[in-house]
C-alpha positions in Angstrom: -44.1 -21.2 -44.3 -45.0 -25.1 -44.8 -48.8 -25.9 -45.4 -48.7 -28.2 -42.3 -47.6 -24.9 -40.4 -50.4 -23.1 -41.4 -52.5 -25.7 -40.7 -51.1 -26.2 -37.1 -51.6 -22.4 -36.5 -55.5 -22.8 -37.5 -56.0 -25.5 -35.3 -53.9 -23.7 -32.2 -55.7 -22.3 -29.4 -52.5 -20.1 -28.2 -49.9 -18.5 -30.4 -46.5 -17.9 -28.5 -43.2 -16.7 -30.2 -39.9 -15.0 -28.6 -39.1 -11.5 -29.1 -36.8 -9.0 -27.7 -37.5 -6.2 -25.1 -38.5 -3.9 -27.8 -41.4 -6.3 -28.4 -41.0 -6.9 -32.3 -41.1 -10.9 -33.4 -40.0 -11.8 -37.0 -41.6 -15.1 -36.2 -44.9 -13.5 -35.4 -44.6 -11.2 -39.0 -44.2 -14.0 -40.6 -47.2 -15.7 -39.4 -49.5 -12.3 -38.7 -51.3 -13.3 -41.8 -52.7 -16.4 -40.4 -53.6 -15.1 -37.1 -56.6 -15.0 -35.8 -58.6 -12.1 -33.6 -59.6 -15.5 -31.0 -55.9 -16.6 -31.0 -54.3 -16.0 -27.4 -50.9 -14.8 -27.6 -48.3 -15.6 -25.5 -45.3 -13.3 -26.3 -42.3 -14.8 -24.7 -39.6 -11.5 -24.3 -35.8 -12.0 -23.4 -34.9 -10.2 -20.5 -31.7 -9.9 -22.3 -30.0 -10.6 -25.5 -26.4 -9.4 -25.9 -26.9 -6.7 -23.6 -25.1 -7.0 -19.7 -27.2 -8.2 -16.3 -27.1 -7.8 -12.8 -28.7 -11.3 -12.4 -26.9 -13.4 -9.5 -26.4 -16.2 -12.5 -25.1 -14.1 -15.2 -26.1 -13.9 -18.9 -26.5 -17.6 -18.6 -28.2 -18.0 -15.5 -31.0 -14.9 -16.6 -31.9 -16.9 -19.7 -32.2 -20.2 -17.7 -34.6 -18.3 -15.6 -36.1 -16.8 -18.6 -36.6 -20.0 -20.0 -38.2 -21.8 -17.1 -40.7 -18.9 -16.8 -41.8 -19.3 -20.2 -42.4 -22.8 -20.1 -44.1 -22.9 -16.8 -46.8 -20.2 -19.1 -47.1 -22.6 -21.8 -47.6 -25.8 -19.4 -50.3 -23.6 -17.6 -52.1 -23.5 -21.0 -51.8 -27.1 -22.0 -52.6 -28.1 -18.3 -55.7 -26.1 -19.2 -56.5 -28.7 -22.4 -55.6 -25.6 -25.0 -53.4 -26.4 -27.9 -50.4 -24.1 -27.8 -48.2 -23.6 -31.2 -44.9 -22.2 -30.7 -43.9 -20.0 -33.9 -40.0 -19.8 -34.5 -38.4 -18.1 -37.8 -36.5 -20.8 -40.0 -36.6 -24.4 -38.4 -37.5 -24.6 -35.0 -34.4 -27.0 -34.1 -31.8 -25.2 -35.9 -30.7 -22.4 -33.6 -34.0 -21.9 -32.6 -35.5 -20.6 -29.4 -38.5 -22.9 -29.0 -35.9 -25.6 -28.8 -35.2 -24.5 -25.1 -39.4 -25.4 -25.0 -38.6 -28.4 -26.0 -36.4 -29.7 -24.0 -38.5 -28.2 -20.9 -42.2 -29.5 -22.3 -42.0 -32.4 -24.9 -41.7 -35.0 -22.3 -44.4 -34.2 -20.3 -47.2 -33.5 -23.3 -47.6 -34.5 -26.9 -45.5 -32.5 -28.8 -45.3 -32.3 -32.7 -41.9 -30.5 -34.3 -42.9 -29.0 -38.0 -39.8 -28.6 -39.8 -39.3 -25.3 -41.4 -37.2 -24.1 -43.8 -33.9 -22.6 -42.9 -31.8 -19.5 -43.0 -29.0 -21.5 -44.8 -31.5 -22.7 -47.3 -33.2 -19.4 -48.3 -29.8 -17.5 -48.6 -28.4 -20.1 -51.3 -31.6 -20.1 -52.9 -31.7 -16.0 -53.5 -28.2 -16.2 -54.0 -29.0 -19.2 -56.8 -25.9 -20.6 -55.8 -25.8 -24.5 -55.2 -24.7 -25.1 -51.5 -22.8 -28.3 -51.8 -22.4 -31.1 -54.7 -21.4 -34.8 -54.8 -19.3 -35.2 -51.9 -18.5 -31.5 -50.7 -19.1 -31.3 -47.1 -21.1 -28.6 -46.2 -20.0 -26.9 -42.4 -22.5 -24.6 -40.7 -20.8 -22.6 -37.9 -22.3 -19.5 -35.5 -20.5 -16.4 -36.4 -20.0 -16.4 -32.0 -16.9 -18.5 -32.4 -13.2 -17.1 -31.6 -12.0 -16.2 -34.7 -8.8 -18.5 -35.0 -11.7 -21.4 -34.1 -13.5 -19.7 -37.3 -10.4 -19.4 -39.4 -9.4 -23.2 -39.0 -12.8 -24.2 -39.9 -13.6 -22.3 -42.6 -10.1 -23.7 -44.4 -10.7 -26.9 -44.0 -14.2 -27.2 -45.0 -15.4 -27.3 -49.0 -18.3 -25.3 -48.6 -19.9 -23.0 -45.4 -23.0 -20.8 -44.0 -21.5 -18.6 -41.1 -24.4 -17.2 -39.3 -25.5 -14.9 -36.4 -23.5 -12.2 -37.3 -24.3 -8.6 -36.3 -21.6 -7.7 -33.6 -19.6 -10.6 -34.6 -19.3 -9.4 -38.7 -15.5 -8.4 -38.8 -14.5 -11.2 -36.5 -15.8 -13.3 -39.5 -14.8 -11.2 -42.6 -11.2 -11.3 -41.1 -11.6 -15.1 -40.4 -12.9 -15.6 -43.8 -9.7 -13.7 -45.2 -7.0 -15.3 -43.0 -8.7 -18.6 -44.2 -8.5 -17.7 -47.9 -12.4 -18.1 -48.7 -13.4 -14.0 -48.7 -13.7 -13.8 -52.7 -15.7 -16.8 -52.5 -18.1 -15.8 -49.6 -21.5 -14.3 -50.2 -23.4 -11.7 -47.6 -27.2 -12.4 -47.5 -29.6 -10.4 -45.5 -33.2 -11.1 -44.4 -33.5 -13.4 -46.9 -36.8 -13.9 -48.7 -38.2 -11.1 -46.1 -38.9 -7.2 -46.4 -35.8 -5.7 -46.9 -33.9 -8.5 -48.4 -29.7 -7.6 -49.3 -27.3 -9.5 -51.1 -24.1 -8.8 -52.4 -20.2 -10.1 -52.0 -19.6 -10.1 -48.6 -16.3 -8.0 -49.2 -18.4 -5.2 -50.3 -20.3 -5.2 -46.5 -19.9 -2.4 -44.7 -19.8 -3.8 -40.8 -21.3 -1.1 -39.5 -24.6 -1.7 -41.4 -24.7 -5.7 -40.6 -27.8 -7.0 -38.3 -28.2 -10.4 -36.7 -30.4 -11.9 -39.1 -28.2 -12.2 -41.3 -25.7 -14.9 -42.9 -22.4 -15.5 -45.0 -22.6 -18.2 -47.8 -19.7 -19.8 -49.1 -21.4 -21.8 -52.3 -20.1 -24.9 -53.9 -16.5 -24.8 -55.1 -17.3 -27.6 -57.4 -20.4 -25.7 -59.3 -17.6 -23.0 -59.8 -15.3 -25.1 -61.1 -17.1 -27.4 -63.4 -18.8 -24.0 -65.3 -15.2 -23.2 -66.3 -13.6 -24.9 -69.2 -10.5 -26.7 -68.3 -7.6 -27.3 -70.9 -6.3 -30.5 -72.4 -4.0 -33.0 -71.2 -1.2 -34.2 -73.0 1.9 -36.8 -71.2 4.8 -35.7 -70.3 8.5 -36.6 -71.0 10.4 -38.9 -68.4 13.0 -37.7 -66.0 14.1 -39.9 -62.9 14.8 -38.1 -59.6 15.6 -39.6 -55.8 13.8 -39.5 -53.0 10.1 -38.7 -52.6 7.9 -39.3 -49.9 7.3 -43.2 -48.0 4.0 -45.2 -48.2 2.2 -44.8 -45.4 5.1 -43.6 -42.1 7.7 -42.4 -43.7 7.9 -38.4 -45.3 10.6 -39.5 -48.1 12.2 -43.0 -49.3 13.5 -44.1 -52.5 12.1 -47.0 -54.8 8.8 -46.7 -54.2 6.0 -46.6 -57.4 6.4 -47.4 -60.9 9.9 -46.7 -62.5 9.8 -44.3 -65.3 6.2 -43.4 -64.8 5.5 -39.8 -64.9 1.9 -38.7 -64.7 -0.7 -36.3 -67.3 1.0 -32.9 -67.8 -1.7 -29.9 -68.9 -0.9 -27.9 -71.7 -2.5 -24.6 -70.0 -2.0 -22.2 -72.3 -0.2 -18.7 -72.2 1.2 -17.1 -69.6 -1.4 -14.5 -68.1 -2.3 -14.1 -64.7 -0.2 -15.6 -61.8 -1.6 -18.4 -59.9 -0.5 -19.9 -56.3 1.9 -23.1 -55.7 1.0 -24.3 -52.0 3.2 -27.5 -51.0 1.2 -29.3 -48.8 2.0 -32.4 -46.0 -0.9 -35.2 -45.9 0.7 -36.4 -43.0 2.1 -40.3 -42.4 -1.2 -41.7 -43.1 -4.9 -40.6 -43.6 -7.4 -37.9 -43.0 -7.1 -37.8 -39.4 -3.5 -36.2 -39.6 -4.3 -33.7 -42.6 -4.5 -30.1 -40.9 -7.4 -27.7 -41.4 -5.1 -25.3 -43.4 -3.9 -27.8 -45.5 -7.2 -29.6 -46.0 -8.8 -26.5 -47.2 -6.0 -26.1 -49.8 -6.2 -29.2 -51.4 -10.0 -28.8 -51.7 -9.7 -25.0 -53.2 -6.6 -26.4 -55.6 -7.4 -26.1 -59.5 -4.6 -29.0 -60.0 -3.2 -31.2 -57.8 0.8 -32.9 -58.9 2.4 -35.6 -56.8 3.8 -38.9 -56.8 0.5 -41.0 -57.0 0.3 -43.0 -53.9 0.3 -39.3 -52.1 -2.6 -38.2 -54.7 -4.7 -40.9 -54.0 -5.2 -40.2 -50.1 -7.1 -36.6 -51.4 -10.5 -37.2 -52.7 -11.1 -36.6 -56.1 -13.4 -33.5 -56.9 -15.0 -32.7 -60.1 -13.5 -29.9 -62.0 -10.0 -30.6 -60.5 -7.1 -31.7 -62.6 -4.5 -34.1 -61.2 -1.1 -35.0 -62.1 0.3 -38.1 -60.9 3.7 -39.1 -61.3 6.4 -41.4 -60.3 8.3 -41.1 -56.6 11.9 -40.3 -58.8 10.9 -37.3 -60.6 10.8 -34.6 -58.1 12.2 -32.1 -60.4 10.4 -32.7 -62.8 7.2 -32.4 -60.9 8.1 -28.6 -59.1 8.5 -27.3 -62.7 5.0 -28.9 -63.4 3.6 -27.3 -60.6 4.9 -24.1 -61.2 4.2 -23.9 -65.0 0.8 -24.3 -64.2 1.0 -21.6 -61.4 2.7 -19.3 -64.3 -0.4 -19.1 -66.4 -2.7 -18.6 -63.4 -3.5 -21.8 -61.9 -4.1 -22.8 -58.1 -1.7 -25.8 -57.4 -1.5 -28.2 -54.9 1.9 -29.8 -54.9 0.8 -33.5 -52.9 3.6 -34.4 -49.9 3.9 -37.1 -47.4 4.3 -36.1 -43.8 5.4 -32.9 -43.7 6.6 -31.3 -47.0 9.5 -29.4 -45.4 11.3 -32.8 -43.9 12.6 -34.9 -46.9 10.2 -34.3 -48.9 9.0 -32.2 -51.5 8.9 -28.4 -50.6 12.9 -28.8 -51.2 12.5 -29.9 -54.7 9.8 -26.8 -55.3 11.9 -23.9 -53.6 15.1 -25.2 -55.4 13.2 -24.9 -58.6 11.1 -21.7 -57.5 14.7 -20.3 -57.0 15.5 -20.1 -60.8 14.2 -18.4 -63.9 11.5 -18.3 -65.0 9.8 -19.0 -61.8 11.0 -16.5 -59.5 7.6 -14.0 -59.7 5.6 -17.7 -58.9 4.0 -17.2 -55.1 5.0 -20.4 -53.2 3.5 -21.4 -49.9 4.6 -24.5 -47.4 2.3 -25.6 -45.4 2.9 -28.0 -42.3 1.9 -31.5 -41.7 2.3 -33.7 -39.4 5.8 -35.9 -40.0 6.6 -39.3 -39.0 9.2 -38.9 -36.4 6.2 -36.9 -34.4 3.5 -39.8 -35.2 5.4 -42.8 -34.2 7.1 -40.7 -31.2 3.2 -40.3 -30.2 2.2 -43.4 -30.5 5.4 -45.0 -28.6 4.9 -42.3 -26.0 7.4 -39.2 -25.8 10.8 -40.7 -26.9 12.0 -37.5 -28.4 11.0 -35.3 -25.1 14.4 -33.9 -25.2 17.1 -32.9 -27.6 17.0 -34.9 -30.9 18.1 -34.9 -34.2 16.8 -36.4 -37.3 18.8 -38.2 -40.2 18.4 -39.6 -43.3 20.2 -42.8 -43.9 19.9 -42.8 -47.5 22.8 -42.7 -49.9 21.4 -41.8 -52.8 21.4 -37.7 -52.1 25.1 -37.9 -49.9 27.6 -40.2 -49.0 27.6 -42.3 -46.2 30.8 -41.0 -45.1 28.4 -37.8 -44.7 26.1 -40.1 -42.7 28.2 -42.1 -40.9 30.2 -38.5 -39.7 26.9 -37.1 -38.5 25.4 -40.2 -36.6 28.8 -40.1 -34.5 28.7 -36.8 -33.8 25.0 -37.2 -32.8 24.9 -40.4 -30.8 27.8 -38.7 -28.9 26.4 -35.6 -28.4 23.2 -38.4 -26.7 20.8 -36.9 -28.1 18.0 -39.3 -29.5 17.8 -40.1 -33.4 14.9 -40.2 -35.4 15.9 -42.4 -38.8 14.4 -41.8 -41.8 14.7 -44.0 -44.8 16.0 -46.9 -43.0 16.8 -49.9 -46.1 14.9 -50.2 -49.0 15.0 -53.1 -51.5 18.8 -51.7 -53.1 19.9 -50.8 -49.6 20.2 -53.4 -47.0 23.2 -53.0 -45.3 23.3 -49.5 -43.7 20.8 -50.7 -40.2 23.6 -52.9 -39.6 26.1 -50.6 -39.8 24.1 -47.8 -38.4 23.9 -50.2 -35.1 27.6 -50.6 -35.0 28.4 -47.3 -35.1 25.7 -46.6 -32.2 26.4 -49.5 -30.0 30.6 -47.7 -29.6 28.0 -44.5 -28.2 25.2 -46.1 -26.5 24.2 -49.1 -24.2 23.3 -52.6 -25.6 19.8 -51.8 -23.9 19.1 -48.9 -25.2 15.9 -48.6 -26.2 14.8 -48.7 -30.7 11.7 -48.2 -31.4 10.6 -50.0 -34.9 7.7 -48.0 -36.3 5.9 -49.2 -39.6 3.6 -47.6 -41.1 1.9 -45.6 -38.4 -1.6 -44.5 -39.2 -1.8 -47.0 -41.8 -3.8 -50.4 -42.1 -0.2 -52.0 -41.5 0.4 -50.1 -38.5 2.9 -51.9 -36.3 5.4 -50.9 -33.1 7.6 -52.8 -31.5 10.6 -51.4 -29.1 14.3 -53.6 -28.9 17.6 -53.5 -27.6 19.5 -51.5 -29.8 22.3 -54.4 -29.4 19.0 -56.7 -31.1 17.9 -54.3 -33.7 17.9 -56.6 -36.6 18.3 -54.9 -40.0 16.1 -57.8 -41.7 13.2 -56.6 -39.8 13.1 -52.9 -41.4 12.3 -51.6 -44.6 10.9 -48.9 -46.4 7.7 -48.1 -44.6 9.6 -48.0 -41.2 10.8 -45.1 -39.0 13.9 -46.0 -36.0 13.9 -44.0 -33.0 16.6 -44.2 -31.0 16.7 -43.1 -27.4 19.1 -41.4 -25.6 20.9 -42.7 -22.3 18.1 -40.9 -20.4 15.6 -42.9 -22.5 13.5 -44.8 -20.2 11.0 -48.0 -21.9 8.7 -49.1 -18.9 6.0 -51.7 -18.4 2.9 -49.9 -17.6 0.0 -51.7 -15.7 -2.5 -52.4 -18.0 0.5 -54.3 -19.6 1.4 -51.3 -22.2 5.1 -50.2 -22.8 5.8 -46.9 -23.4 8.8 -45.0 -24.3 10.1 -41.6 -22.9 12.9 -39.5 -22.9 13.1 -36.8 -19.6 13.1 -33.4 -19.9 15.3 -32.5 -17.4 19.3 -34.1 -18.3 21.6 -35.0 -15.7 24.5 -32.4 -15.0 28.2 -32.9 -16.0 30.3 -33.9 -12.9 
């Protein structure tokens, strides 16, 4: 207890505190010593807690009632001129009871909130683990949640107190596994109170789990930073094609600095077998990172990409990164999984998502060989750019589509050229990665030709640059006025089928859409 809650109970007339039908407070034992024999006490029992009711309202409807009752007793005392101290375990605004008196009360007498201090506070103290460092963010969730709602949460977050548990304690422990954070997580009971229990929270037996009690998952970066880390030392060159675009694009060539390959660890022997999880950032910024794969870059021991990729993840103390040129995807796989070899985590860094020209290809091809076939390799989704500008033109790939690469540098444009035909006159919409670059110019033009002997003059292009960027544009042309000038490297083409519909909505907004529903064959 704080001093100015002591001193708040000595100057209080009435003591009131919530309890359940068996009668017991924890609030109350927690202040008994400061109670006094003159005190009036106002013990404020739930009609229910988790148990069923018969009231016309529900569960919700007989703690409304509950509620109003108990504040109407309260106002009868302060009506009366008595001061009235409402004693809640932990803080009395952080899943506390009186806050439900607050709301009904503090705006019709003076009212004073003493901070206390919390369950999540007290558990990471007698577990004398740090909760969260630098910039970790810290997520506090009720244990109540549906456990997929848990699960996403828990991955994407660096550090976490799950709380209320009781019934809900395997919903959590199998959230925490399916999230990847159970040898992390921490089970603390009644902390700093008789009968106090800590211990790893895989070690709980569920059946011996009461409310009052809470799951800590402590600072990844005070983990980290108590374990030595190995040296650096550069790494040889070796140009590959194709990684992923700035910004929109998953995968374009000449992008970064040529012949610049990033710091390469020497780990060490081979021991213990780490983890190699490829994972999608998305076209652009935090907003499109996933929970799962947001929760794997922050638990990764190294992180190895092409460096404009590396630089959208924060930088964490403790964590190694390896940043590398956009032509050296080979090289970079057998980075990632040498590292993995002698027991590291590792992040390998993608644009959009990494299974779509990008870089889980290069890993699995590699993975496929010796010495790395024992390495564990996991993809994880993202969000590509075909989905990202389709979403922010409006549904142009609604229907059947098909995504191409019109880069030359991995196949021939014959290749290309063959399947664009057989494509465009199948009509199904296109999605165009890798457009032109700065070497390759001439193959929008040609693309457009080739569609134009398929499609309509008017059928609707949408030019999308950098979407989610700071350069974000869109604009939507004839296909017969696609001008290959006005596309490069950061830009996506969709092109719509013969169904495709642009239309001028009334706020003045075009949007682009292709029906669901295709017209039969006569």
């Amino acid at each position: 207890m704080t001093v100015r809650a002591v001193e708040v109970i000595a100057e209080a007339d009435v003591i009131a505190y919530h309890s359940a039908r068996h009668g017991r407070s924890i609030a109350r034992s927690i202040a008994a010593g400061h109670l006094r024999a003159d005190h009036i006490e106002e013990a404020l029992v739930y009609p229910v807690t988790t148990e069923s009711t018969d009231h016309p309202g529900g569960y919700r409807g007989a703690l409304d009632e509950f509620y109003e009752e108990a504040a109407a007793r309260l106002a009868a005392h302060l009506d009366a001129g008595r001061t009235v101290a409402v004693i809640s375990e932990g803080d009395p605004l952080f899943y506390g009871s009186y806050q439900h008196m607050h709301k009904r009360l503090a705006h019709r007498y003076p009212t004073e909130v003493v901070p206390g201090v919390t369950s999540v506070s007290a558990a990471a103290a007698r577990l004398g683990k740090p909760l969260a460092e630098a910039d970790e963010v810290l997520t506090i969730l009720p244990g109540t949640l549906p456990e997929e709602e848990l699960t996403a949460r828990l991955a994407a977050t660096d550090t976490a107190v799950v709380m209320k548990l009781g019934r809900t304690f395997p919903t959590v422990r199998r959230a925490m596994e399916r999230a990847g954070r159970l040898d992390e997580a921490h089970y603390v009971e009644r902390a700093t109170m008789p009968g106090e229990r800590t211990a790893d929270l895989a070690a709980i037996d569920s059946d011996t789990v009461p409310y009052f009690s809470v799951t800590v998952v402590p600072s990844r970066i005070a983990a980290q930073t108590a374990t030595p880390q190995p040296p650096e030392s550069p790494a040889p060159e070796q140009e590959a094609d194709e990684v992923g675009a700035v910004g929109q694009a998953d995968h374009v060539d000449e992008v970064g600095q040529a012949g610049q390959v990033g710091e390469i660890g020497e780990v060490g022997e081979i021991g213990e077998i780490g983890e190699v999880i490829v994972v999608g950032t998305g076209p652009a910024g935090p907003l499109w990172l996933t929970p799962e794969s947001r929760g794997a870059l922050a638990a990764a021991e190294d992180l190895v990409g092409y460096t404009t990729y590396l630089d959208r993840v924060p930088v964490r103390p403790g964590q190694r990164r390896h940043a590398s040129d956009n032509k050296v995807e080979s090289e970079r796989a057998e980075l990632a999984l040498d590292l993995a070899r002698r027991g590291r985590r590792v992040a390998v860094v993608s644009g959009g998502d990494p299974g779509i020209f990008a870089m889980a290809t290069a890993v699995l091809e590699v993975a496929s060989q010796d010495p790395y076939l024992s390495v564990p390799v996991r993809v994880l989704p993202g969000v590509t750019a075909a989905n990202a500008a389709a979403a922010r033109a409006g549904a142009p790939l609604g229907h059947d589509y098909a995504v191409i690469s019109l880069s030359d540098r991995l196949k021939p444009w014959e290749v290309i050229a063959e399947r664009l035909h057989a494509a465009a006159s199948a009509d199904l919409a296109l999605a165009l990665y890798n457009p032109g670059s700065r070497s390759r110019t001439w193959q929008v033009g040609k693309t457009r030709e080739l569609l134009l002997e398929h499609r309509a003059p008017d059928t609707p292009v949408i030019l999308a640059r950098d979407i989610g960027g700071p350069e974000e544009s869109l604009r939507t042309v004839p296909l017969a006025d696609l001008d290959p000038t006005q596309v490069d490297m950061r830009t996506l083409l969709i092109i719509g089928s013969s169904q495709t519909q642009a239309v001028r909505r009334g706020d003045g907004t075009q949007v682009v859409w292709t029906p669901r529903r295709y017209p039969e064959q006569r």
